[in-house]
C-alpha positions as CSV (number, residue, x, y, z in Angstrom):
1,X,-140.2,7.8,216.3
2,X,-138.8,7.7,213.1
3,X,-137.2,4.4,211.7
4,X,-133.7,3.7,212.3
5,X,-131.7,1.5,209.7
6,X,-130.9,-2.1,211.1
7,X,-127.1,-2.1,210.6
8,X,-126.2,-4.3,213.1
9,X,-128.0,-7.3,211.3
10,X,-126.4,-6.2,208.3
11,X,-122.9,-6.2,209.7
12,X,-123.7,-9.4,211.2
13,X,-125.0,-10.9,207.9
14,X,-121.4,-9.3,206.1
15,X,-118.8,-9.8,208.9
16,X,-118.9,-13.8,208.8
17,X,-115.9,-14.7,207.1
18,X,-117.6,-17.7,204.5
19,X,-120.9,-15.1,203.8
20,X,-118.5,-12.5,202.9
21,X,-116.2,-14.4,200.6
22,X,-119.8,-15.4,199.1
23,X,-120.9,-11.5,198.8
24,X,-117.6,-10.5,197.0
25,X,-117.7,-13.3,194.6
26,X,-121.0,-11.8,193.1
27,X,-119.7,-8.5,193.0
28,X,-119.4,-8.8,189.7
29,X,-123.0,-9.0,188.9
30,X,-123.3,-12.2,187.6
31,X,-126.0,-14.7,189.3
32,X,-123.7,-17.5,190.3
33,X,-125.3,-21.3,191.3
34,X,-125.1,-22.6,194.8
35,X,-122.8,-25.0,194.2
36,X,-119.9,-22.5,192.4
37,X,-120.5,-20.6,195.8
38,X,-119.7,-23.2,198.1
39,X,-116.4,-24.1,195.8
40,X,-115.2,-20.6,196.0
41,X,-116.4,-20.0,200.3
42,X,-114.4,-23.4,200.3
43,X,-117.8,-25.1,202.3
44,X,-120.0,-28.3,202.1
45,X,-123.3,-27.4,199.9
46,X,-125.2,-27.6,202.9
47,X,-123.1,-25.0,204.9
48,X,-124.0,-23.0,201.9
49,X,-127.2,-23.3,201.7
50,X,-127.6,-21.9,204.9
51,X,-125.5,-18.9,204.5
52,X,-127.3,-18.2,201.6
53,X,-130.8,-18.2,203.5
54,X,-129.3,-16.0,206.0
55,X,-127.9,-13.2,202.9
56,X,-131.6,-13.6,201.4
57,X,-133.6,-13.1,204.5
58,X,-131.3,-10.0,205.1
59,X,-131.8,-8.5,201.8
60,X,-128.5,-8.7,200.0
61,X,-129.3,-11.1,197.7
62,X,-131.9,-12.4,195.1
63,X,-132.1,-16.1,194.2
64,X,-133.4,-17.3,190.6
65,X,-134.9,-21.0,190.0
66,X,-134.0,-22.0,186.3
67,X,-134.6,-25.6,186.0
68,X,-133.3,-27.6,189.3
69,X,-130.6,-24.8,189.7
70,X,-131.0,-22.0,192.0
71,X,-128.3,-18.4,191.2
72,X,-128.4,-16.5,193.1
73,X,-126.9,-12.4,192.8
74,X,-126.8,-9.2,194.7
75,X,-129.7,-7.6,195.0
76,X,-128.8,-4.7,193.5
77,X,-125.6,-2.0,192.5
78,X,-126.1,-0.6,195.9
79,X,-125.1,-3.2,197.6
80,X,-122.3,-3.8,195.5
81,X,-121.1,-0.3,196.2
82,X,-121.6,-1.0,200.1
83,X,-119.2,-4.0,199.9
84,X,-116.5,-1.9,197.9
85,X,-116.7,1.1,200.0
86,X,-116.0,-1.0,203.4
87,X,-113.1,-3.1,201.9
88,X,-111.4,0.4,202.1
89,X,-111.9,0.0,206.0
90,X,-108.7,-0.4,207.5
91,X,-105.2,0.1,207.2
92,X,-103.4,1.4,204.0
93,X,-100.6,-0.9,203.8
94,X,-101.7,-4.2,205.4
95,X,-98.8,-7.0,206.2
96,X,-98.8,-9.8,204.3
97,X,-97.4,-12.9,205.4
98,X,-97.3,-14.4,201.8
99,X,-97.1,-13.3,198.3
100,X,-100.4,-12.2,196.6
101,X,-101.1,-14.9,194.0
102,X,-102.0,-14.7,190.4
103,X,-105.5,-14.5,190.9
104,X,-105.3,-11.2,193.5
105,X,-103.1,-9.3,191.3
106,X,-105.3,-10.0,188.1
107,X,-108.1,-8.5,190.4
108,X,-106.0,-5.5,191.4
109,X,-105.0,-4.7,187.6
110,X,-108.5,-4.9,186.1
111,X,-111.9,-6.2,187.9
112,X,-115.9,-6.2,187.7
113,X,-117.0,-3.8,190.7
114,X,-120.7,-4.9,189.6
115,X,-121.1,-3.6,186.6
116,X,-118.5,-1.3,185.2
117,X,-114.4,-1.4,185.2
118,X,-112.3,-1.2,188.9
119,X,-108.8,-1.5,189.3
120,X,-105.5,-0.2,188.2
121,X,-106.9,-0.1,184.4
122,X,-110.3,1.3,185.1
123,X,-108.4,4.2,187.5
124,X,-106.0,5.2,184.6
125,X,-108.8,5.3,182.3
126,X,-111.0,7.5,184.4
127,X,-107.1,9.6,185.1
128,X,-106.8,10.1,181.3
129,X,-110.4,10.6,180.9
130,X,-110.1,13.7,183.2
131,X,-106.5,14.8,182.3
132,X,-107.9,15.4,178.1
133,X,-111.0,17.7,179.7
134,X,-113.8,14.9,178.7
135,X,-115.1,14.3,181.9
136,X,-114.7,16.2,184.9
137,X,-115.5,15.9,188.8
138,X,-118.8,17.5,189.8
139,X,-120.7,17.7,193.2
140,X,-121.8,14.9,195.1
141,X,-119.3,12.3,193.7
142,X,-121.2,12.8,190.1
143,X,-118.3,12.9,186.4
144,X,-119.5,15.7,184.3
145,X,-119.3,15.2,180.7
146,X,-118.4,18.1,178.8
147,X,-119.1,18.7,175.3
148,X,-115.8,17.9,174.2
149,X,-116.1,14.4,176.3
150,X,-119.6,14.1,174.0
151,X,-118.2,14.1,171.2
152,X,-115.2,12.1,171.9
153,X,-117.5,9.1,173.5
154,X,-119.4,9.6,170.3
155,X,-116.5,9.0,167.6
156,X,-115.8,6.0,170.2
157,X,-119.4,4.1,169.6
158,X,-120.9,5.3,172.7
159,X,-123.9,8.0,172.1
160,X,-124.5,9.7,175.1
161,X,-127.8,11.1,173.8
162,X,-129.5,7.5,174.7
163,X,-127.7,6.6,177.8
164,X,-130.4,6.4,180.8
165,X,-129.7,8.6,183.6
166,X,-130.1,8.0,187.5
167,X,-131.2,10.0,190.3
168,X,-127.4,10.6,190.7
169,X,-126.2,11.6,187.1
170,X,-124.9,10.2,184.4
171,X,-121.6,9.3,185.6
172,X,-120.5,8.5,189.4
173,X,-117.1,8.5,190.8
174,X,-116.6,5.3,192.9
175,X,-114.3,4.9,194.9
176,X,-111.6,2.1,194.1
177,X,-110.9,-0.1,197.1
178,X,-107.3,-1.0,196.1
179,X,-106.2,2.1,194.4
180,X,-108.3,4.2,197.2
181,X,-109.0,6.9,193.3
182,X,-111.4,7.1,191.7
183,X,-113.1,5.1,188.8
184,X,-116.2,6.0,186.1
185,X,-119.5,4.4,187.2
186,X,-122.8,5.2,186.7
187,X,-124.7,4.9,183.4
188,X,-121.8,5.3,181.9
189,X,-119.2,3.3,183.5
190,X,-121.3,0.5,182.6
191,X,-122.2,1.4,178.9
192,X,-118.3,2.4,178.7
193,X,-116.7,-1.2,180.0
194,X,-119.9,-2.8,178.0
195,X,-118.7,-1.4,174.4
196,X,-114.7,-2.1,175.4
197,X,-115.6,-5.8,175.6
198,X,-117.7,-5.7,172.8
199,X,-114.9,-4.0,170.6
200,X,-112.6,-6.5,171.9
201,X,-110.7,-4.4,174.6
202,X,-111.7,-6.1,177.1
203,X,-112.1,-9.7,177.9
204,X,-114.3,-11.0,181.2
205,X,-113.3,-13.9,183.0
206,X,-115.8,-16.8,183.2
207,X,-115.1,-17.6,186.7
208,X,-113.8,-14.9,188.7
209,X,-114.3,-10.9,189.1
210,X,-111.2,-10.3,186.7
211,X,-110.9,-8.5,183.4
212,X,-108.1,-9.1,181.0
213,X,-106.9,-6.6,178.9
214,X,-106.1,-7.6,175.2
215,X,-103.6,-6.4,173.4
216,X,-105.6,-4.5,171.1
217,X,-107.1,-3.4,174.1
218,X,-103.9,-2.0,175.6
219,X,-103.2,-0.4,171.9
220,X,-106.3,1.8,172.3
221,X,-106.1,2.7,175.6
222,X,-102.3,3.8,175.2
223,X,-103.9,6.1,171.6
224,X,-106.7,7.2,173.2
225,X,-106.4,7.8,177.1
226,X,-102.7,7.2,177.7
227,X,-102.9,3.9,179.7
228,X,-99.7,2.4,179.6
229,X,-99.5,-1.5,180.2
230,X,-95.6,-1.2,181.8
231,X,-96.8,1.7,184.4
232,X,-99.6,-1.0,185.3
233,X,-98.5,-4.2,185.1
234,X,-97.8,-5.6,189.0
235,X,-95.0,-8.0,189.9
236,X,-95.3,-10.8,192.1
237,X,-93.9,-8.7,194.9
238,X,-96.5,-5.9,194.4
């Protein structure tokens, strides 16, 4: 009999309401200490601890000792992409019984999703991307580059001749869990969002999954891909 995949101990690992605020605050790919993970689960050190056990028995997560600290990070993209693809689960428009604060509407504009740009930003990017014929959408969730995409990546810094490929292509389509589009991942997506911050585009928080946009950023996106800060900008309400 051939093997069947254990998801019930993985939903069971996920569904607990501290482990998954824990899961989502490494989504960003950063290893994170034990302590900065109790703080953000809002739970003792010791409830943390054992969460934490419970995610590395299970799999989702890897733990490195540096010194007397312990950081622990997802164990891979994969899992990242698991945790994104079931916060699309449910309904489309849920009610909220408060205003979103600052901190969730930063997330919504422009966020980590492990290793390459989510939210509204990284959607309109991947929008203007498509509409100017550089990239275009290929089987099995896969980007296309095509030789006019080449050479625009290239007069931007980013050779394509050198970027590593997976088993999946060069550039994956994602899907964005609060825009429910699509966003540029892959090999790509990360060498993309890796040279905007390094160009000074883009800025990454030190403490949370969010991504600011700088104003020169916002000036090159509007040039080069059409991404306009007023269309994206949320308000309170939003």
């Amino acid at each position: 009999m051939r093997a069947q995949p254990n998801l019930a101990s993985v939903a069971y690992l996920i569904a607990d309401p501290t482990r998954a605020t824990m899961l989502m605050t490494l989504v960003d790919g950063r290893a994170w200490p034990a302590g900065e993970l109790a703080h953000a689960a809002g739970v003792t050190a010791q409830t943390a601890s054992a969460h934490l056990a419970k995610l590395l028995a299970g799999g989702l997560l890897t733990v490195k000792t540096e010194g007397r600290h312990r950081y622990y990070r997802l164990a891979g993209s994969h899992v990242a992409l698991a945790l994104e693809h079931l916060a699309l689960i449910g309904t489309t428009e849920p009610v909220r019984r408060r205003l979103p604060d600052p901190e969730a509407r930063h997330l919504r504009l422009a966020r980590c999703c492990y290793d390459h740009l989510a939210g509204r930003v990284g959607v309109a990017m991947t929008r203007g991307l498509q509409e100017r014929g550089w990239i275009v959408a290929a089987a099995d969730k896969r980007f296309d580059v095509t030789p006019a995409g080449v050479v625009w990546f290239d007069r931007m810094g980013l050779d394509l001749g050198g970027l590593p490929s997976s088993r999946r292509g060069m550039a994956r389509q994602c899907l964005d869990w609060t825009e429910r589009e699509y966003h540029l991942a892959g090999p790509l997506g990360v060498r993309w969002m890796s040279l905007l911050c390094a160009n000074g585009w883009l800025r990454r928080s030190k403490t949370s999954r969010a991504v600011q946009v700088t104003p020169k950023g916002w000036a090159g996106l509007k040039e080069q891909l059409g991404v306009d800060q007023g269309q994206l900008m949320l308000s309170p309400e939003s």
